[in-house]
N, C-alpha and C positions, 0 to 999 in steps of 0.2 A: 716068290720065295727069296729072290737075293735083295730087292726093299726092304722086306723082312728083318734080313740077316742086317744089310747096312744100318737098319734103323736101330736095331738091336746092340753094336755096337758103338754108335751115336751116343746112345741112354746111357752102356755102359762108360764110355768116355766123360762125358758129362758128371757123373756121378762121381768118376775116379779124380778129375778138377774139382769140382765142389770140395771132397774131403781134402783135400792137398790145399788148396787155400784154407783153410782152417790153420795147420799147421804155417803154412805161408804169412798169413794175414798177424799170427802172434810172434815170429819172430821178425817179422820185418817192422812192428809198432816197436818191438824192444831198440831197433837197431837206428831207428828213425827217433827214436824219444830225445833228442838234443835238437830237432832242426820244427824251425816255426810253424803255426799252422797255415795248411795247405801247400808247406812246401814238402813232406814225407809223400801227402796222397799224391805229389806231381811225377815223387820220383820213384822212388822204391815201390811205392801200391801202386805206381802205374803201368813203372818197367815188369812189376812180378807179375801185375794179374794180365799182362800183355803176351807173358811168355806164351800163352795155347795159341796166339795168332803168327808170333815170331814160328815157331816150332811147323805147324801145319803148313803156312806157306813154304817153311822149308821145304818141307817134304812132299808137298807136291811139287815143286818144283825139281827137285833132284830124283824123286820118284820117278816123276811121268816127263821131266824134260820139256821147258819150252811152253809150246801154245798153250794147251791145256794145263799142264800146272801153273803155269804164272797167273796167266787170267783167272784161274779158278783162286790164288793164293790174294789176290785184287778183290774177289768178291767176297774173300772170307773178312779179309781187311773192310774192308765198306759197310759190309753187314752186319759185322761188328759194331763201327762205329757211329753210326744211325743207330744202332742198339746202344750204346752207350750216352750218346749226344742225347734223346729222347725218352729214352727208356726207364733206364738207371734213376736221373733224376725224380723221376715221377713216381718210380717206387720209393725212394728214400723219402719223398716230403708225404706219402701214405703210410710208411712206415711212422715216422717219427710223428704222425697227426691222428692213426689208430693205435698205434702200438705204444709209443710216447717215448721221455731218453731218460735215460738214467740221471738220475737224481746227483748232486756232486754227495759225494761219503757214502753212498748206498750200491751196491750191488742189485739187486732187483726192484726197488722202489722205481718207477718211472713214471714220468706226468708228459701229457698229452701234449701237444706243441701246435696252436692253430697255424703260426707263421716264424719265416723264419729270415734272417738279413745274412746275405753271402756279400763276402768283401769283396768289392766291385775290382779293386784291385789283383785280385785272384782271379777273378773272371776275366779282366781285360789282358793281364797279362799271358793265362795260358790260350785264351783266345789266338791272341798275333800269333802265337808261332803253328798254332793249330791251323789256323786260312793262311799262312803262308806255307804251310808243309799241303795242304790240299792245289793250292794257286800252283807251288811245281808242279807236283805230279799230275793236274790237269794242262801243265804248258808238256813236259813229256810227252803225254797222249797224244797233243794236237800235235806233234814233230811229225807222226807218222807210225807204223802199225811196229816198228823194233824198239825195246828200249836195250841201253849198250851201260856200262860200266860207271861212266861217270856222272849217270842220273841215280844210279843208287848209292855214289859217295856223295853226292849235291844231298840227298837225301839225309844219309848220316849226319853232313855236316852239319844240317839245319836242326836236327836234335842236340847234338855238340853242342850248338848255339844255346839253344835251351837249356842244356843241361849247366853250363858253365852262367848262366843267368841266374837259374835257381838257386844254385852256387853259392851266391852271396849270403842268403839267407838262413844258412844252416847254422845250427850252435843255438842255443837258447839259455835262462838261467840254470841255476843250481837248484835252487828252491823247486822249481816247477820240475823237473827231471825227480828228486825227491819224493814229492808228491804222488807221482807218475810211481816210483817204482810201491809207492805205502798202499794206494789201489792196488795197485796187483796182488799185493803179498794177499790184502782182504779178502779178494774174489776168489782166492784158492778152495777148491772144492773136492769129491771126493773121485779117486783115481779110477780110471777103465781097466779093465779085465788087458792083460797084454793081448789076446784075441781078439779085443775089441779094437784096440788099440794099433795092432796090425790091419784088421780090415777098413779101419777109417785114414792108416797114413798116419796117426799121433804120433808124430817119431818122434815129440819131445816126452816124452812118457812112457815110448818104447825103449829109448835108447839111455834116458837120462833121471828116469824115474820121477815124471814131471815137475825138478825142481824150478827154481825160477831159472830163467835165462842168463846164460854169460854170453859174453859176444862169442868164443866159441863154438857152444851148443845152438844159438840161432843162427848160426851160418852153418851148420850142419844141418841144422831140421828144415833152413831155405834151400839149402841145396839139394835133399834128398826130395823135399817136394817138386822141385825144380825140374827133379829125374822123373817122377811118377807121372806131373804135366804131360812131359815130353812123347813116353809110352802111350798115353792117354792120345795126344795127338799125334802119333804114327797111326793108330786105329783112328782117328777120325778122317785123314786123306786119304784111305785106304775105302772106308766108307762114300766119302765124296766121289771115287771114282764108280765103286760098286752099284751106289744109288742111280748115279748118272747113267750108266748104262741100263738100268732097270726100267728108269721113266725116259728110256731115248732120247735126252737134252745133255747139252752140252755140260760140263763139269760145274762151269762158270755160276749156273744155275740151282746145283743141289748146296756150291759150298757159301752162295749169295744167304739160301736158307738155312740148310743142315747147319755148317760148321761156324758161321757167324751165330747163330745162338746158343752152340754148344763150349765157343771159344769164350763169350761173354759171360760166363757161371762165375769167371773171379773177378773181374769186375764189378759185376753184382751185389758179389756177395762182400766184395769189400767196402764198397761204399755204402750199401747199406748198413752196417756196423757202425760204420764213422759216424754216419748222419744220427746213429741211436747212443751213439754214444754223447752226440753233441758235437763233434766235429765238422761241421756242415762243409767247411771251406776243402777241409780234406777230402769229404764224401763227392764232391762235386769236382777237384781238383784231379782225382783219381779216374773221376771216367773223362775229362778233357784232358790231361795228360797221357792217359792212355791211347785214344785218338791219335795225337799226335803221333805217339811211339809206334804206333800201330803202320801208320804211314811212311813215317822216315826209316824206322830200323827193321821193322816188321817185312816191309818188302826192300827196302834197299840192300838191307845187308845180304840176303838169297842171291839178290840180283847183283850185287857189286860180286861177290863170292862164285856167282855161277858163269859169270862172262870170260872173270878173269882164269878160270880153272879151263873151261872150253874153250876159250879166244872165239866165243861166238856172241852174236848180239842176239838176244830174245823176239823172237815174234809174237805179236799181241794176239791171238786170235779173239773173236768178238767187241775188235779196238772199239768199233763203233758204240757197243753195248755199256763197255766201258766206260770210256770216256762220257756220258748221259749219265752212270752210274756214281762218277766224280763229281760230277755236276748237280746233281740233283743232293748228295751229301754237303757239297760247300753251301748249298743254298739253305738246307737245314741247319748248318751250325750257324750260318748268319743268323738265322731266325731264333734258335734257341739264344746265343750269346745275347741278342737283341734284346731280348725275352729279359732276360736274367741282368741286362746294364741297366734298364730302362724301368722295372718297377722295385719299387722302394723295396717291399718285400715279397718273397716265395708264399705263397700261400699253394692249398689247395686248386684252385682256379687254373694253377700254372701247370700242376701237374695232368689236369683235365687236357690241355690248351696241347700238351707236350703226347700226350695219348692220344690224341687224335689225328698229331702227326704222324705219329708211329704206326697206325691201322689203317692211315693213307696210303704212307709207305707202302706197307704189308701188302694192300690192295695190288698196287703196282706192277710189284717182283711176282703177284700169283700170274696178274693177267700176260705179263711180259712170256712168263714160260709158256702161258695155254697158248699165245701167240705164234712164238717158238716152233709147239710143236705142230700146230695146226701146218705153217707154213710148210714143215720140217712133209709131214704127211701127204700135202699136194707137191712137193718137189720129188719126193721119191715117187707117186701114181705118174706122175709128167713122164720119168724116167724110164719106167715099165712099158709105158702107151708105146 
C-alpha cells in the first residue's frame, strides 16, 4: 500500500514537471533568443530543466540529514545523468527521423531528417567541463566516506568556470532575433479555457492572456514554474523515502530509479523540442549541460549550504556503491562524447548504439538492488539465529 502511495505521487510529480517546463521551455527560448546556438540549451534549458534535481537533492538532504539524503540526492544526480547522457539523445535523433522538424516558415509542415551533424565544437566543449565536474566528484569520493564544504564550492566553482566560458558567446544579430520573434507571432493559436490553463501551469495565458512575451512576463511565467518544480519535488523525496522503506533498500536505491526519471521529464522534454525544431546543437547542449549542472550545483550547492549551516561534514553512506556509480557514468559520457566527436554524423544507428547503453545500465541498477536485498535478508536470518 505505501509503493502504492509513493508511486502514485512519483506520476503525480512527474506530470506536474512535464506541464511546468511547457511554460519554462517558452519563456526561457524568449529570454535566450540573442545568444548563439547551443549556447541557450547549455545555460538557461540546462540550469531550468536541472532545477527538479537541484530541488530534490535539497530536500533530501535537509529533510532526512546526512547519510541517506546526500547519497540518495547522489543517486538522483547520476540517474539523472545516464538518463540524459544516453537517453535524451536517442529520443531526439527518433523523434526528429519519425516525427521530422519543422519546415523554416511553417508551423506544422515537417520533413523527416535521416541524419544529422552536431558541431563538434559544442560537443567538445561542453564535454571538458562535464569529465572534469565528474573526475572531482569522483576524486571526492575516493578522500574517504565525509564530504565537507569546500568540495561543494570546488564544485560550484567548476560551473562558474563554465558559466563565465559560455559567456562569451552570448548576443547574436538583429536580423535573426527579428526572425525569431516573426515565428512566433505566426504560431500563435487558439487560447485554453483558464481551467485548463490552471491545471496545465500556463501561467503565460493565465496571468497575461497569452500575449507574446516581454522579458517581464517570461521571468514571471520562469519563475512561477520554477515554484510548481519545486512543490513537485518536495513530493518526490518524500516518495524516495516512502518507497524505500516499502522495498527495504536503502533510499540510495529507489532515488537512483524513482526520482532520476521523474527529475529528467524537463530535460526531455526540452531537448526534444530543440532537436524538432532543428536546433540540434541546443537539443544536445541542454542535456550535457544539464549533466554538468547537475553535478557541480545540483549537489554542491546542498552540500556547501548544509555543512556551513551545521558546522558538520556529511557522511556518505553507501560510499562504496557510490563511488562505482560515478564511475561507471564518467565511463558512459566518455563513450557517448566519443560517439558524438568521432562520427561525421548522428544518424539512427547512434541512437540504437546509445539504447543499448541505457538498458545495460537499467540492467545493472535492477540487479544491484535484487543483490541489496538478498544480502540485506541473510544478514538479518544471521542476526536472529
Amino acid at each position: 500500500m505505501a509503493l502504492a502511495f509513493a508511486l502514485a505521487i512519483i506520476v503525480v510529480a512527474a506530470v506536474m514537471i512535464m506541464y511546468a517546463c511547457n511554460g519554462f521551455d517558452d519563456a526561457s527560448n524568449y529570454l535566450g533568443r540573442n545568444m548563439k546556438p547551443g549556447i541557450r540549451g547549455a545555460t538557461i534549458n540546462a540550469v531550468g530543466s536541472s532545477m527538479p534535481e537541484l530541488m530534490t537533492a535539497f530536500f533530501l538532504l535537509f529533510l532526512y540529514h546526512e547519510q541517506d539524503g546526500f547519497a540518495a540526492g547522489i543517486a538522483t544526480t547520476a540517474g539523472s545523468a545516464i538518463f540524459n547522457a544516453v537517453f535524451i539523445p536517442s529520443l531526439c535523433i527518433f523523434a526528429i527521423r519519425y516525427r521530422g522538424v519543422l519546415i523554416d516558415g511553417a508551423s506544422t509542415v515537417r520533413e523527416k531528417v535521416k541524419e544529422i551533424e552536431i558541431s563538434k565544437a559544442s560537443v567538445l566543449r561542453d564535454g571538458f567541463f562535464l569529465l572534469m565536474a565528474e573526475a572531482a566528484l569522483i576524486w571526492f569520493l575516493g578522500l574517504g566516506n565525509a564530504m565537507t564544504w569546500w568540495m561543494g564550492a570546488l564544485l560550484i566553482g567548476i560551473y562558474g568556470l563554465y558559466f563565465l566560458y559560455l559567456a562569451r558567446g552570448f548576443g547574436s544579430d538583429t536580423e535573426e532575433e527579428e526572425e525569431e520573434e516573426e515565428e512566433d507571432e505566426d504560431e500563435g493559436g487558439e487560447q485554453p479555457s483558464m481551467l485548463k490553463a490552471l491545471l496545465t501551469f500556463d501561467f503565460n495565458n493565465l496571468l497575461f492572456g497569452g500575449r507574446d512575451f516581454s522579458t517581464l512576463s517570461a521571468w514571471v511565467v520562469l519563475s512561477l514554474s520554477t515554484i510548481v518544480i519545486a512543490i513537485a519535488c518536495w513530493g518526490l523525496a518524500e516518495a524516495v523515502m516512502i518507497s524505500a522503506n516499502a522495498l527495504r533498500v536503502p533510499a540510495y536505491f529507489t532515488a537512483l530509479i524513482f526520482a532520476a526519471a521523474a527529475t529528467s521529464v524537463p530535460d526531455t522534454i526540452l531537448s526534444v523540442k530543440d532537436a524538432m525544431r532543428g536546433d540540434y546543437d541546443d537539443a544536445i547542449s541542454n542535456a550535457v549541460g544539464s549533466n554538468t549542472f547537475d553535478i557541480t550545483v545540483a549537489l554542491g550547492f546542498p552540500l556547501l549550504l548544509y555543512t556551513l549551516i551545521f558546522g558538520v561534514d556529511i557522511e556518505v553512506i553507501s560510499a562504496a556503491e557510490t563511488q562505482v556509480l560515478r564511475i561507471v557514468l564518467f565511463v558512459v559520457t566518455v563513450v557517448v562524447l566519443g560517439t558524438l566527436l568521432l562520427t561525421r554524423r548522428t544518424t539512427v544507428t547512434t541512437a540504437y548504439i546509445f539504447l543499448v547503453i541505457y538498458v545495460g545500465w537499467t540492467g545493472y541498477v535492477i540487479m544491484d538492488a535484487v543483490t541489496h536485498e538478498k544480502t540485506a535478508e541473510v544478514a538479518a536470518l544471521i542476526s536472529h539465529s
